[in-house]
N, C-alpha and C positions, 0 to 999 in steps of 0.2 A: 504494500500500500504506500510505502515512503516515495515508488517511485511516481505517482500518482499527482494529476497538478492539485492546490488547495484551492477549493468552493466556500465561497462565505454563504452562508446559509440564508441571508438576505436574497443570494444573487441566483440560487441556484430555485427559492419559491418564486422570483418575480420570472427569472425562464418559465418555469415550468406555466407560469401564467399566461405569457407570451404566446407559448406555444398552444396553450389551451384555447385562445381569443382568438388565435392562427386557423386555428384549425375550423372551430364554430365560421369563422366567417368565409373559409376556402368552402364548406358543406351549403351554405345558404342558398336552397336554391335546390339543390339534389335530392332525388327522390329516396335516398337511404338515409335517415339520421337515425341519432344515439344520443339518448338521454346518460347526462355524465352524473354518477353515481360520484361516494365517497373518495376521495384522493386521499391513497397515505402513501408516505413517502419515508421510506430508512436513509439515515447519515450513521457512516462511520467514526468515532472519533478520535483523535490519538492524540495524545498527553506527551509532548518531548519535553524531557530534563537538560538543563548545559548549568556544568558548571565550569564557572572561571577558574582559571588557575594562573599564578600568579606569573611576569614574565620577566626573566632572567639575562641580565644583561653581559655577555660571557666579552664582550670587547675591554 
């Protein structure tokens, strides 16, 4: 997963909305539509630790 980009969680409901207004307004008109039910959505999370350590001047 580290090598994965990072999504702000903000950025990644306001897509998903995007995509959702996208799509309603690409069907408008077409004789198939879908009534859109519950949206859930899974985030990964991951907690990195850095600890400084102190730096050593060997000159």
């Amino acid at each position: 997963m580290a090598d994965e980009p990072w999504v702000e969680l903000s950025d990644a409901i306001g897509a998903l909305r995007r995509e959702l207004a996208a799509a309603r307004l690409a069907g408008a008109g077409e004789p198939a539509r879908f009534a859109l039910g519950p949206v859930e959505l899974e985030f990964a999370l991951e907690r990195v630790f850095c600890r400084l350590l102190p730096v050593l001047d060997l000159g």
